[in-house]
Backbone as ProteinMPNN parsed JSONL, in Angstrom:
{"seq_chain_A": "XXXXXXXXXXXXXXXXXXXXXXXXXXXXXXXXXXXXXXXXXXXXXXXXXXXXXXXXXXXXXX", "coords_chain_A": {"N_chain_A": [[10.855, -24.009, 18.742], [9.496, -26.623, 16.883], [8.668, -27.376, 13.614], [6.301, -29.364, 11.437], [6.469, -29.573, 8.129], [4.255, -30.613, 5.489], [5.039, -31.803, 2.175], [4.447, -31.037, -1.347], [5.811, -32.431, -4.113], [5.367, -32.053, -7.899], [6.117, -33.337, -10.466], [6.137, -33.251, -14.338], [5.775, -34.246, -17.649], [5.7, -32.284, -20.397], [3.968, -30.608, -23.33], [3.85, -28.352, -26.048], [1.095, -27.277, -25.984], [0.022, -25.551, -24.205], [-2.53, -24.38, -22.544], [-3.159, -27.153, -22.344], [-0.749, -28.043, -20.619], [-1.36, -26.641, -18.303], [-3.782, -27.405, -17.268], [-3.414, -29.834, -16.8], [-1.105, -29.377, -14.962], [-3.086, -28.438, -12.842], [-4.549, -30.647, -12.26], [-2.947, -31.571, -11.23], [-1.502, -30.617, -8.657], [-3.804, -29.753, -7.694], [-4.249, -32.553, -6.497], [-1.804, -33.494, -4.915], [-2.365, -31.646, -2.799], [-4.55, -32.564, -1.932], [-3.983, -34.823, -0.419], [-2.517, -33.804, 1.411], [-0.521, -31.722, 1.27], [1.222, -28.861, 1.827], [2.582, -27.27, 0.574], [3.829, -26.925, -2.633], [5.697, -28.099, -4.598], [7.399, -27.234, -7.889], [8.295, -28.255, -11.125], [11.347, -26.844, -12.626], [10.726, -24.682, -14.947], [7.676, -25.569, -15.33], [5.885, -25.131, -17.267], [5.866, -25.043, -19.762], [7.53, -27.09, -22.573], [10.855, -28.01, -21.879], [13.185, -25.786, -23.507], [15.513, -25.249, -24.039], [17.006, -27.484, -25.031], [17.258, -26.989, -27.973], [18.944, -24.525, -29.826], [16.819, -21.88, -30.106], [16.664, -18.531, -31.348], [14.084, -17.012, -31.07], [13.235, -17.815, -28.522], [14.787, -16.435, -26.873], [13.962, -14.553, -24.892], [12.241, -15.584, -22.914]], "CA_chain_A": [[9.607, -24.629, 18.377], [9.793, -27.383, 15.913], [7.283, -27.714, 13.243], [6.486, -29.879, 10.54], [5.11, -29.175, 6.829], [3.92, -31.832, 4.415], [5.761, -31.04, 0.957], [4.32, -32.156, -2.121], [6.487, -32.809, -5.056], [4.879, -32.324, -8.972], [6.979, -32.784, -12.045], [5.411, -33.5, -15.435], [6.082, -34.007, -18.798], [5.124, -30.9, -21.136], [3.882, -30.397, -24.963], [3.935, -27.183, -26.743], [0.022, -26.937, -25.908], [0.015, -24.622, -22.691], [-3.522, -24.956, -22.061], [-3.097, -28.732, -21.676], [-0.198, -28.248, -19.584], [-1.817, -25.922, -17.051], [-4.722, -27.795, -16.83], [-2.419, -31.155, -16.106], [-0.414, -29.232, -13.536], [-3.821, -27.465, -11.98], [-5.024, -31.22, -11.451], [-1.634, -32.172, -10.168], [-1.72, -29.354, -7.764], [-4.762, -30.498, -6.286], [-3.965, -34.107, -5.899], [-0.952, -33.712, -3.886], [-3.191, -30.589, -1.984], [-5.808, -33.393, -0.942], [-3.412, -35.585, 0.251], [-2.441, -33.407, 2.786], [0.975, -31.003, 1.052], [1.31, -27.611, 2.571], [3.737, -26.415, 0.031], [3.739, -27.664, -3.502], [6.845, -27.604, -5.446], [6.858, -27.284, -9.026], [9.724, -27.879, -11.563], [11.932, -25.652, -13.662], [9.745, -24.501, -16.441], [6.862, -26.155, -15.306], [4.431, -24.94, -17.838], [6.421, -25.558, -20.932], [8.743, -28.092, -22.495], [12.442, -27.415, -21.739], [13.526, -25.037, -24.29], [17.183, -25.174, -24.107], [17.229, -28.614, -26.026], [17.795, -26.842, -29.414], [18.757, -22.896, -29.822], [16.002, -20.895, -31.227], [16.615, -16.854, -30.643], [12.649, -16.64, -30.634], [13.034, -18.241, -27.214], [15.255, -16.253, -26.317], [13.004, -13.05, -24.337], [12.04, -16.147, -21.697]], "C_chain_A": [[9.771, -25.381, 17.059], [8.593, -27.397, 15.299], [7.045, -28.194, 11.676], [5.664, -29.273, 9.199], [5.36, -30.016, 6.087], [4.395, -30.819, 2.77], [5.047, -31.811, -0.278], [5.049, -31.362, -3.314], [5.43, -32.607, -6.925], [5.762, -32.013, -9.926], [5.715, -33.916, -12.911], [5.971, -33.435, -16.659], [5.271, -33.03, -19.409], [5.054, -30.735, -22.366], [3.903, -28.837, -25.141], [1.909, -26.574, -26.441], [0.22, -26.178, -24.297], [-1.22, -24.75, -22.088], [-3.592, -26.077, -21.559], [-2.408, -28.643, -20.478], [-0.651, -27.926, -17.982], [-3.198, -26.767, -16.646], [-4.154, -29.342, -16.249], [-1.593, -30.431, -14.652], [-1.793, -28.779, -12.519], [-4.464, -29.153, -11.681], [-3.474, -32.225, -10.747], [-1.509, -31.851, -8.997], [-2.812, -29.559, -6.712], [-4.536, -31.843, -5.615], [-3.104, -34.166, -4.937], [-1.843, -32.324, -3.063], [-4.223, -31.782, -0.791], [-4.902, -34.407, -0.743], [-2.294, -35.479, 1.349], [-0.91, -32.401, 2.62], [0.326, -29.929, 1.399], [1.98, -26.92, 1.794], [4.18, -27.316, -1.081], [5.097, -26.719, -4.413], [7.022, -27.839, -6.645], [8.258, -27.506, -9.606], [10.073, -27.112, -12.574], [11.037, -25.695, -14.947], [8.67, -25.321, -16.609], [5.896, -26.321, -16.058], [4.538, -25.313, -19.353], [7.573, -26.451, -21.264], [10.127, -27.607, -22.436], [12.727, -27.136, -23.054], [14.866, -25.194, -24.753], [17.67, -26.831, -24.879], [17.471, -27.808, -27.196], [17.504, -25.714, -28.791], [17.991, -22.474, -30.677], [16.137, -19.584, -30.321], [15.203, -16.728, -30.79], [12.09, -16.709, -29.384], [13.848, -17.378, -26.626], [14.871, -14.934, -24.886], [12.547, -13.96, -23.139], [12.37, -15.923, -20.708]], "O_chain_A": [[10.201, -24.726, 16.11], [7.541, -27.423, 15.939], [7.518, -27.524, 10.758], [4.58, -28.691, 9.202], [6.524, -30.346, 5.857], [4.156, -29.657, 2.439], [5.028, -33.042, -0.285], [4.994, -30.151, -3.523], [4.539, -33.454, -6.875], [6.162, -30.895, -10.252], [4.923, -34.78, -12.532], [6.747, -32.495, -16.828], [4.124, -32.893, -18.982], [6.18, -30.665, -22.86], [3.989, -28.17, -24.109], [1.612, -25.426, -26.771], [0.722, -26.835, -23.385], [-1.161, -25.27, -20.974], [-4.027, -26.221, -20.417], [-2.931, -28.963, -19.411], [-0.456, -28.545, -16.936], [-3.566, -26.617, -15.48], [-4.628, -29.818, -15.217], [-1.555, -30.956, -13.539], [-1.518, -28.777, -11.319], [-5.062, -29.087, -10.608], [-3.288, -33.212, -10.035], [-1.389, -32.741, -8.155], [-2.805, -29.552, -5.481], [-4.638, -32.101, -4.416], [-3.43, -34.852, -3.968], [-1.082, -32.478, -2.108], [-4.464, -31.816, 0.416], [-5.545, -35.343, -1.219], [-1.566, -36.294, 1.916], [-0.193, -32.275, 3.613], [-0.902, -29.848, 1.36], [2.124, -25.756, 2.168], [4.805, -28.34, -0.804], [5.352, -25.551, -4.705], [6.78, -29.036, -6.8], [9.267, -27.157, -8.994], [9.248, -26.696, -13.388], [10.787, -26.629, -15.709], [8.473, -25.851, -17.703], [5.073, -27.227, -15.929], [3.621, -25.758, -20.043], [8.491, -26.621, -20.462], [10.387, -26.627, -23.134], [12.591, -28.047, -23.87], [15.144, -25.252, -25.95], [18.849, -27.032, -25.171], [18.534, -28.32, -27.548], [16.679, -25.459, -27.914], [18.222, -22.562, -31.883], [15.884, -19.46, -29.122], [15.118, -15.593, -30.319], [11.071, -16.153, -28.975], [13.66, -17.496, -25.415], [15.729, -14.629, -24.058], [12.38, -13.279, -22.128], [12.018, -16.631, -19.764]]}, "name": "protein", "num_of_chains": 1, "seq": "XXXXXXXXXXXXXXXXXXXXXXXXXXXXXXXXXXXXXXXXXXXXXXXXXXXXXXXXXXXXXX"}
């Protein structure tokens, strides 16, 4: 039985504000939702900015 699912895709750029971010991915999330994705894929460290650009051991407990 073959069967298809609509995929939707969200990457984003990310600030140090977390609130902002989540509220940018939560209307990302819908947009590709109402345009018909079944299965929304998010990217690595979606909620904050990539960390691993400079070493801080404060980050490191992630």
């Amino acid at each position: 039985m073959k069967r298809t699912i609509r995929v939707g895709i969200v990457q984003q750029a990310c600030t140090n504000d977390l609130k902002l971010n989540l509220e940018k991915l939560h209307r990302n999330i819908a947009s590709v939702a109402q345009a018909g994705a079944q299965l929304v894929v998010l990217q690595e460290l979606h909620n904050t900015p990539y960390f691993c650009q400079t070493e801080d051991t404060n980050l490191f407990d992630l």
